[in-house]
C-alpha positions as CSV (number, residue, x, y, z in Angstrom):
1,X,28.1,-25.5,-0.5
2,X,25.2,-26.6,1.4
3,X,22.7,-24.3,1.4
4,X,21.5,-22.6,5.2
5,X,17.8,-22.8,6.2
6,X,16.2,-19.9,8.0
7,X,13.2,-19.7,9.5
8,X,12.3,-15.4,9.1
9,X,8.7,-14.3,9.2
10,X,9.7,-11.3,7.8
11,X,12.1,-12.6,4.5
12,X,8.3,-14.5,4.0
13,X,6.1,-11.3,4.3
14,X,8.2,-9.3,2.2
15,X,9.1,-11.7,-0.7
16,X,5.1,-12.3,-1.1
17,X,4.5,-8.6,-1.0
18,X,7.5,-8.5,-3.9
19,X,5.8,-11.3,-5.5
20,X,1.5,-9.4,-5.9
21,X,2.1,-5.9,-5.0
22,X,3.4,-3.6,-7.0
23,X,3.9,-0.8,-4.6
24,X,6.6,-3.4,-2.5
25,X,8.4,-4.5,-6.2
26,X,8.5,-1.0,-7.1
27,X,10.1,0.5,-4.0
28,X,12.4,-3.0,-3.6
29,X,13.8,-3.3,-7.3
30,X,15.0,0.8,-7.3
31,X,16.7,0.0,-4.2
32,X,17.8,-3.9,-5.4
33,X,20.8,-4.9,-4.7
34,X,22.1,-9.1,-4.9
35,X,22.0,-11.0,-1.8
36,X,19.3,-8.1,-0.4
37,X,18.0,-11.1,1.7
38,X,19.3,-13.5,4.4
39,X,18.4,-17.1,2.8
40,X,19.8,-18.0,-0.5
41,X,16.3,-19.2,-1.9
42,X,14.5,-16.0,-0.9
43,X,17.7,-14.2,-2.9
44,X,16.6,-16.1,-5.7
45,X,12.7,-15.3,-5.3
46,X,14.0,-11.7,-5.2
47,X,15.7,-12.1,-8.3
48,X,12.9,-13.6,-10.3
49,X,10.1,-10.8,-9.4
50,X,13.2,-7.7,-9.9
51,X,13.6,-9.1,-13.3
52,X,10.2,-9.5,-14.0
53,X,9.5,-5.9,-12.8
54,X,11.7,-4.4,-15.0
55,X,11.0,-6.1,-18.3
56,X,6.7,-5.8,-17.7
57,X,6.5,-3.0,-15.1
58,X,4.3,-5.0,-13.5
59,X,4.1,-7.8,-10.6
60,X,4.7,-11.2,-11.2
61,X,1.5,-12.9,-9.4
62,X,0.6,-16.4,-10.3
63,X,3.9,-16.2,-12.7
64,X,6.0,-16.9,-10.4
65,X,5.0,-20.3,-10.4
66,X,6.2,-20.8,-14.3
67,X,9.8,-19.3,-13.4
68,X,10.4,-21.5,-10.7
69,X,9.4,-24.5,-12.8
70,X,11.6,-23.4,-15.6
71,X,14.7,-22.4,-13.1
72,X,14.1,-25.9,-11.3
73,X,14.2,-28.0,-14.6
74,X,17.9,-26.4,-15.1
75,X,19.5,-26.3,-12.0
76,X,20.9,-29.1,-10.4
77,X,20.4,-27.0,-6.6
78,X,18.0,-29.5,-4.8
79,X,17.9,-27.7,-1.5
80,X,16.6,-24.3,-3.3
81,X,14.1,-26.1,-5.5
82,X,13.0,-27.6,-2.2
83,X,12.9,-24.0,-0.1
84,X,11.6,-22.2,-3.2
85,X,8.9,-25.0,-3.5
86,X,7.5,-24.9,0.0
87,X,7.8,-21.3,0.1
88,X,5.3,-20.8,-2.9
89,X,3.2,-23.9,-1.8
90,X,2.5,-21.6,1.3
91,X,1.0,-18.8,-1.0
92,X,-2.2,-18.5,-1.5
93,X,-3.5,-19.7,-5.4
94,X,-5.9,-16.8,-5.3
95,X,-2.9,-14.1,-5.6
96,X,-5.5,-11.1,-6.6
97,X,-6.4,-11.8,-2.8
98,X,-3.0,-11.6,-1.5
99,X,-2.4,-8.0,-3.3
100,X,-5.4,-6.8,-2.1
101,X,-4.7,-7.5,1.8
102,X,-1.1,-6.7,1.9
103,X,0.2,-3.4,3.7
104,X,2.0,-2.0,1.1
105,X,3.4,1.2,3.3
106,X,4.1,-1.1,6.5
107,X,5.4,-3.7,4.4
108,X,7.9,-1.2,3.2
109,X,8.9,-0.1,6.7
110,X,9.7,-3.8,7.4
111,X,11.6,-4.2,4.8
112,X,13.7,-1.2,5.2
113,X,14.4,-2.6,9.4
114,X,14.9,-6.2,7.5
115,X,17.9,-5.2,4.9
116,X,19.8,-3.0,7.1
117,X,19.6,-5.8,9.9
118,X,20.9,-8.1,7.4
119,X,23.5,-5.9,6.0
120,X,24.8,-5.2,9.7
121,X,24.8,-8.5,10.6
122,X,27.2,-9.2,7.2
123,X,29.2,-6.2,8.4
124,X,29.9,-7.6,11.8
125,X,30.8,-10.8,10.7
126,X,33.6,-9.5,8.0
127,X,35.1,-6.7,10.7
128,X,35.0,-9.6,13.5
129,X,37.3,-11.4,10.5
130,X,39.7,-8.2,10.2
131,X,40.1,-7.6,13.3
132,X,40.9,-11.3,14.2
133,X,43.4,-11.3,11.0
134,X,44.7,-7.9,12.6
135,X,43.5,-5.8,9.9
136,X,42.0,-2.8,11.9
137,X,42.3,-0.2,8.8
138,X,40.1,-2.8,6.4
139,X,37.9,-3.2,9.7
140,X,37.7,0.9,9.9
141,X,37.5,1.3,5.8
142,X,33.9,-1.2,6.3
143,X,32.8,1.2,8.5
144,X,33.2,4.0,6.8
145,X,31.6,2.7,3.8
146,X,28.8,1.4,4.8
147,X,25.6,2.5,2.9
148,X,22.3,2.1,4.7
149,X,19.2,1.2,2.8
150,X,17.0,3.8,2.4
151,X,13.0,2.5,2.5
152,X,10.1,3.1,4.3
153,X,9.5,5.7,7.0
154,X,11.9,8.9,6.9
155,X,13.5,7.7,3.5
156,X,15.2,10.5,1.6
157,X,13.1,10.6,-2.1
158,X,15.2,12.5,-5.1
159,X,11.9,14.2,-6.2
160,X,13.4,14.6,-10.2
161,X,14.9,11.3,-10.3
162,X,12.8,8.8,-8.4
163,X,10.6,7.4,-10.7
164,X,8.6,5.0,-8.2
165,X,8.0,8.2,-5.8
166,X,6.2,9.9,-8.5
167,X,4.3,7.0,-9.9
168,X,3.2,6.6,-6.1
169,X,2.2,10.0,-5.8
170,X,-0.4,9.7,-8.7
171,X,-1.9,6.6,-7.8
172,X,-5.6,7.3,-6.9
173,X,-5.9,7.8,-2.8
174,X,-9.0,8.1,-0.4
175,X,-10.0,4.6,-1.2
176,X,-11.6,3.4,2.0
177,X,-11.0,-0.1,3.2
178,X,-14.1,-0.9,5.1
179,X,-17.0,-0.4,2.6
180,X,-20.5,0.2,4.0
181,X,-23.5,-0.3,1.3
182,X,-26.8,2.4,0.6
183,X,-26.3,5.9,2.1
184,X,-23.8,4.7,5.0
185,X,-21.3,3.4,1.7
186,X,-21.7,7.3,0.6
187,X,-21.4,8.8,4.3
188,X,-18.5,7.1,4.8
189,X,-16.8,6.9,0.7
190,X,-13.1,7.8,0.9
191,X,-12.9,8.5,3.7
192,X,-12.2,5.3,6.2
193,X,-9.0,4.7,4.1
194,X,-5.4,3.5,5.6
195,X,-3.3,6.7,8.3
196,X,-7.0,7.6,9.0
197,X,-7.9,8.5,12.3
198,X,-11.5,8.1,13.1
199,X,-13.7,8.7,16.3
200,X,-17.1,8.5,17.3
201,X,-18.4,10.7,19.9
202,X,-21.6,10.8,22.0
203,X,-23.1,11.0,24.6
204,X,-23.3,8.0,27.2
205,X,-24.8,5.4,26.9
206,X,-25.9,6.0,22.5
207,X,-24.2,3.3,21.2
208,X,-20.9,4.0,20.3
209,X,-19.3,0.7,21.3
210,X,-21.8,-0.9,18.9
211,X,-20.6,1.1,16.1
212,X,-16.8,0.1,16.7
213,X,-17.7,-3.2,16.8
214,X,-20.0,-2.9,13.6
215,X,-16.6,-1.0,11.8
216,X,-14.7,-4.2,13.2
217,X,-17.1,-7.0,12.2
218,X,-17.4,-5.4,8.9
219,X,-13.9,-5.3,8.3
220,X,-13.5,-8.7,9.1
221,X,-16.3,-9.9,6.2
222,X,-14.0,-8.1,3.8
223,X,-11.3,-10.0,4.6
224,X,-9.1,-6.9,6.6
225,X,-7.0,-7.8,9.3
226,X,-8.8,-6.4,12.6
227,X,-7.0,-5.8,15.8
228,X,-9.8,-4.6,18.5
229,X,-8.5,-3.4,22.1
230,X,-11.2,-3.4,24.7
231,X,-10.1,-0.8,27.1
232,X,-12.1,-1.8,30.2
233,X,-15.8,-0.5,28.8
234,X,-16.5,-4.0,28.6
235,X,-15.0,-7.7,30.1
236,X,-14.1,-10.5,27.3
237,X,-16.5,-12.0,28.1
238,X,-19.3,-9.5,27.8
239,X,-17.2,-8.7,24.3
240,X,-17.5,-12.3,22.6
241,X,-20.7,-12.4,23.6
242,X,-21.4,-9.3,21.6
243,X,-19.6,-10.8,18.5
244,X,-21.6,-14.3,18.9
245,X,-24.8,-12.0,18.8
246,X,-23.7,-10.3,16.0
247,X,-22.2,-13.7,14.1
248,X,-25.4,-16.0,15.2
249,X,-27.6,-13.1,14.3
250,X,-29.7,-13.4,16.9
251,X,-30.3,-12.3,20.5
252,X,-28.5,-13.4,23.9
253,X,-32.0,-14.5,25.4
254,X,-35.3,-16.0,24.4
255,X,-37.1,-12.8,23.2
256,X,-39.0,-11.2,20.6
257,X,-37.0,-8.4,18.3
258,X,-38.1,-5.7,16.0
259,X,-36.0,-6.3,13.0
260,X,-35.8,-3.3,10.5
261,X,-36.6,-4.2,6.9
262,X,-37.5,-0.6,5.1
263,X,-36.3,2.9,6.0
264,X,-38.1,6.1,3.7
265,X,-38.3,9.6,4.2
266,X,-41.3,11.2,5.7
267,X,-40.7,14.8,5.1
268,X,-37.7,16.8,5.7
269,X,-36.8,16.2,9.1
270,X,-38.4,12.5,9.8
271,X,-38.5,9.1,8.7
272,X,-40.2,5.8,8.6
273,X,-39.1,2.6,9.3
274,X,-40.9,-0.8,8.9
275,X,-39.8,-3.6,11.4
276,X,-40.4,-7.1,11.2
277,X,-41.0,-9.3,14.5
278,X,-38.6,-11.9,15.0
279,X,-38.6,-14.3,17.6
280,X,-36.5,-16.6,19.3
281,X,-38.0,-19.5,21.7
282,X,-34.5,-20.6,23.1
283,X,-31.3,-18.5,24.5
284,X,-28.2,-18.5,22.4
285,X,-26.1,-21.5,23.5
286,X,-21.9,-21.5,22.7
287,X,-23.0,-24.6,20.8
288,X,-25.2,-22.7,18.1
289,X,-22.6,-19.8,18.2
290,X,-19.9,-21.8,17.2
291,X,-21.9,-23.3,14.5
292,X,-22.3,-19.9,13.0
293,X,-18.7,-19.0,13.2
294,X,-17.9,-21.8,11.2
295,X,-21.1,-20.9,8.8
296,X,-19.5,-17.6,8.4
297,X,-15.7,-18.7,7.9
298,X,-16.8,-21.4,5.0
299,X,-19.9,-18.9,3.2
300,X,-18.7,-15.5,3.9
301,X,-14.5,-15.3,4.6
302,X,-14.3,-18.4,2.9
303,X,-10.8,-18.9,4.7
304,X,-9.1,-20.2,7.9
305,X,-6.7,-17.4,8.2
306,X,-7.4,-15.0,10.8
307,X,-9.2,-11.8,10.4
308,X,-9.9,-10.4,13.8
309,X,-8.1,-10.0,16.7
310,X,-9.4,-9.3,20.7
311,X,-7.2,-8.3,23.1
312,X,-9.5,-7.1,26.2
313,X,-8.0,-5.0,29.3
314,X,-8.9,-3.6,32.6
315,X,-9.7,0.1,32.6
316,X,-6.8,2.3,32.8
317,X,-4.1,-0.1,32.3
318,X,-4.0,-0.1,28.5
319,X,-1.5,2.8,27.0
320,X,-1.3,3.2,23.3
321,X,2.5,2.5,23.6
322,X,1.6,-1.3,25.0
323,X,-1.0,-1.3,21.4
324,X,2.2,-0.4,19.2
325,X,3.8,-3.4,20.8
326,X,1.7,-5.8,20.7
327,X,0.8,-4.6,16.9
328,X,4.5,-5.3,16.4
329,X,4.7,-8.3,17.9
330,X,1.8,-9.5,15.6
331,X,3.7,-7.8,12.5
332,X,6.9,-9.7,13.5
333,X,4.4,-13.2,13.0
334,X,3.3,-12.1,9.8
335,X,-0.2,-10.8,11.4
336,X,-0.2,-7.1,10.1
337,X,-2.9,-4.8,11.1
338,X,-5.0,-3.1,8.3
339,X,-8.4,-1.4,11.1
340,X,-7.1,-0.7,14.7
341,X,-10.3,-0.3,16.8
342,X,-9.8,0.6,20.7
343,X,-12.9,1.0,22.6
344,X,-12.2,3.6,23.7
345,X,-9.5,6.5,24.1
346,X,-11.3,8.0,27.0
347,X,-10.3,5.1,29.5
348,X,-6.8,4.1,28.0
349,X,-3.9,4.5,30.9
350,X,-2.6,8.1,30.2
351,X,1.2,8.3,31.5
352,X,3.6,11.0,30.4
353,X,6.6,12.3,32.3
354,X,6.1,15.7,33.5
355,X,2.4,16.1,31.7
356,X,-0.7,15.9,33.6
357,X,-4.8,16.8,33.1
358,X,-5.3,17.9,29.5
359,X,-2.2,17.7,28.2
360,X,-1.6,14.2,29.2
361,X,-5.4,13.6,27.2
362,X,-3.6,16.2,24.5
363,X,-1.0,13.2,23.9
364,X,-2.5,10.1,24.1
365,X,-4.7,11.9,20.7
366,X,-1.3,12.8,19.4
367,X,0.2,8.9,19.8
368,X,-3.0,7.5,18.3
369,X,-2.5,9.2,15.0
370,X,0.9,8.3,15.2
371,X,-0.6,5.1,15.5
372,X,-2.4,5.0,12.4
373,X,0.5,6.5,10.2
374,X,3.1,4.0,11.6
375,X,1.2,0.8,11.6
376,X,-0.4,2.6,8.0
377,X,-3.8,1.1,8.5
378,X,-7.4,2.5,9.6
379,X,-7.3,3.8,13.8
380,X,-11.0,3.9,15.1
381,X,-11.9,4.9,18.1
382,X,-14.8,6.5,20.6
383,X,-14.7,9.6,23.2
384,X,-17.6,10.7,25.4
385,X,-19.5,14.2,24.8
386,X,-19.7,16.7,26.6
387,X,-22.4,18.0,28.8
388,X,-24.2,19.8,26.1
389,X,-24.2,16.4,24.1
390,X,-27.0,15.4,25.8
391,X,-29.5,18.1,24.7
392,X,-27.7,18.8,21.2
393,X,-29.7,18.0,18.4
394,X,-26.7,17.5,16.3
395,X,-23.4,17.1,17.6
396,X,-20.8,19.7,16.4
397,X,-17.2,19.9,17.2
398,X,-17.7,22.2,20.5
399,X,-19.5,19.2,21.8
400,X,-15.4,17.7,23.0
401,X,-15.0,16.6,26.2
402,X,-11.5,17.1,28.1
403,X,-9.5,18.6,25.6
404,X,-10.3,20.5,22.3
405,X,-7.2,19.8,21.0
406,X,-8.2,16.1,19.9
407,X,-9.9,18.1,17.1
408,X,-6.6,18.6,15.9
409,X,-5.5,15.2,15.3
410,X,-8.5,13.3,14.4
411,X,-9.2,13.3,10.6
412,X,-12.3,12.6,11.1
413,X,-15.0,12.8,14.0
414,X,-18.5,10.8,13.6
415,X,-21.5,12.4,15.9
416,X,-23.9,9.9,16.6
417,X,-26.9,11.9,17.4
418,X,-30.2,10.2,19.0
419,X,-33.9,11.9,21.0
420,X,-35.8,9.7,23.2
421,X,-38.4,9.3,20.0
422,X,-35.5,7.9,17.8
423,X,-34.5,5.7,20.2
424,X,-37.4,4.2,20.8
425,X,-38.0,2.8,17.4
426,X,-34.3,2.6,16.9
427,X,-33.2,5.2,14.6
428,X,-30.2,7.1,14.7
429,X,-28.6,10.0,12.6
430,X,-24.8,10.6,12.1
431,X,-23.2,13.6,11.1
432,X,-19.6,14.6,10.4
433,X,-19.0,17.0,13.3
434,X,-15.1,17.5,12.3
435,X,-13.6,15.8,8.3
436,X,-10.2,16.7,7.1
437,X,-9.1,17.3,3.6
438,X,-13.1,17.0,2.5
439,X,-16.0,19.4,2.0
440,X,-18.9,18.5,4.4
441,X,-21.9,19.9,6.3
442,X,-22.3,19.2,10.6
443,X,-26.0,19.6,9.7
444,X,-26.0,16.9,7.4
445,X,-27.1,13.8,8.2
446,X,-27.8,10.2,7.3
447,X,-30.4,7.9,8.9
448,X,-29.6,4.8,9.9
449,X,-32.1,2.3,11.1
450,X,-30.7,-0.5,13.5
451,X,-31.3,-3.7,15.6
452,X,-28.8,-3.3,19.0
453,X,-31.0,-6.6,20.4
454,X,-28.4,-8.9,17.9
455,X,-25.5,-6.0,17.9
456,X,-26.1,-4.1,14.4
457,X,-26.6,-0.7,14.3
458,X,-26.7,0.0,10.6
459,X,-29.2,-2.5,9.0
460,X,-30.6,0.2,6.6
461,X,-29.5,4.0,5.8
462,X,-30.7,6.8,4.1
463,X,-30.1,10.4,3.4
């Protein structure tokens, strides 16, 4: 039989997530069942890493390698050793890297969509056969019988019995995927972690696009996969200008800059910071930017896969719905979000049949946190203060604007909190004004000392 190529995104995602996370394996090999996949050589793949799950309890990573060198020297099936060879020649050799960027959760959703796609597709083909062979009671018996596969999002879990269900459960959570170092690393420990719904607020004007951007840029460095949405606050152009700044480390224009390089306490209620003059004789060029793009790719990512992604809009046009599909659409090319950022919910396009005012604002809150538990990764975003905001001297969560019921379904709310002093010398203080599931003060503040002149806001931190 000759075997049938495919060419499925998804049958690749999935068999490297069987392949270096054990999450995936786990859920996959309780529910394993031959033939689970559409191509013969991903069945085999399958095979391989269920096998080696349940004799080690444990992925089978660079392995992988060894039993497809000992399958190919005793088979005689040269169009699988060929698939199964230019499948794993695709993988990455660093496969500690792979486990630690894959989606587990979204992964599993995929795969759930995947099987039961491929299982229909089976079942139409063998009642089409009936029914041309006349055999409408074998057609009506498939029906009948037909057992979905149970995975991913609204799967039914036999709490007693389901031994990868509980192992999940006591696997340690609240690990946060974009790590900040000093007193920002501890502000922000456990708590910027995957189905998290983050938001900045402040008044205008303080800096809160700079600080999704800094959340985005920083992701990026540690090698998560960053989809930013410009809502209309700023052009694409003004935006990749920002990002040049921030990746050339330097300014847009010929100037001198104040450059922080120490931050101490001075007191209870004050700090000191020590700035450095730098200063650049010549405007940044797109030449010199792209240099340091390339700088950064080779010393920093140290890959050519791509880590951030920019999709600008014009204001009031975007809708969270049009974000969910154009994260699917990534998804369904093997691009799977781990940080959403959208800058910002205030100016996204609000439409809702039959709601209007706040309770269209009400539910565009409500779809973003559905955003961030259906596409499992990080959601960040910014809303505007209100009135009181200007004057506060920290930002609490009466300081909403619109709605108070986006309290509800944030699980956390940053207040970036500023006087015409701190500006000046560019300090700023955040707070948490609003943190779910954790203990925390809204007086409580770190300092954080910055340099918006080449787009950073958190060069140095202290509590």
């Amino acid at each position: 039989m000759k075997t049938k190529r495919y060419n499925s995104t998804e049958e690749r995602v999935i068999l490297t997530a069987m392949i270096v996370d054990i999450t995936v394996l786990g859920r996959i090999a309780a529910k394993y069942k031959k033939k689970i996949f559409k191509s013969n050589y991903a069945n085999l793949v399958a095979k391989w890493c269920v096998e080696f799950y349940r004799k080690y309890e444990e992925v089978p990573m660079n392995q992988i390698e060894s039993l497809y060198e000992s399958w190919s020297d005793e088979t005689d099936d040269k169009d699988n050793i060929k698939l199964v060879g230019k499948f794993l020649r695709t993988l990455s050799e660093d496969y500690e890297t792979l486990a630690e960027e894959s989606n587990s959760d979204y992964i599993l959703d995929m795969a759930g969509v995947y099987f039961n796609r491929v299982k229909l597709e089976r079942l139409q083909q063998h009642i089409e056969g009936d029914i041309d062979r006349g055999k409408t009671t074998e057609a009506l018996n498939r029906v009948l019988s037909f057992d979905q596969v149970e995975m991913g999002v609204g799967e039914g879990i036999n709490i007693l019995q389901d031994d990868e269900a509980i192992k999940e459960a006591f696997k340690e959570k609240g690990e946060s995927i974009i790590k900040y170092p000093g007193a920002l690393g501890k502000f922000f420990e456990g708590i910027l972690e995957r189905e998290a719904f983050i938001s900045f607020v402040g008044p205008d004007k303080v800096g809160k696009s700079f600080w999704l951007m800094d959340m985005a840029y920083r992701g990026m460095l540690q090698r998560k996969k960053v989809a930013y949405f410009d809502a209309g606050d700023n052009s694409q152009n003004q935006v990749m200008r920002r990002l040049m700044i921030r990746v050339s480390r330097r300014p847009f224009s010929a100037k001198t800059i104040e450059y922080p390089i120490d931050l101490e306490k001075d007191g209870k209620h004050a700090v000191l910071v020590e700035h450095e003059d730098k200063y650049w004789p010549k405007r940044l060029s797109w030449r010199t930017a792209k240099k340091a793009c390339k700088k950064l790719m080779k010393s920093k990512i140290k890959s050519q896969e791509p880590y951030f992604k920019l999709s600008c809009h014009p204001n009031s046009t975007l809708s969270v719905s049009m974000i969910q599909e154009t994260l699917n659409n990534w998804a369904m090319n093997g691009w799977i979000a781990d940080v959403v950022v959208i800058d910002y919910a205030d100016i996204l396009l609000m439409n809702a049949p039959g709601l209007e005012g706040r309770d269209l604002i009400d539910n565009t809150w409500k779809q973003l946190r559905a955003l961030s538990q259906k596409m499992h990764c990080l959601v960040v975003t910014a809303t505007q203060g209100d009135a009181g905001a200007y004057d506060a001297k920290i930002i609490t969560k009466k300081n909403f604007s619109g709605d108070k019921r986006k309290n509800a379904h944030v699980t956390g709310t940053i207040g970036l909190n500023q006087n015409a002093d701190e500006k000046d010398i560019g300090i700023m203080r955040l707070n948490w004004a609003i943190l779910r599931d954790s203990p925390f003060s809204e007086r409580k503040c770190v300092w954080v000392a910055g340099c918006l002149a080449i787009a950073n806001p958190a060069v140095k931190s202290i509590f």
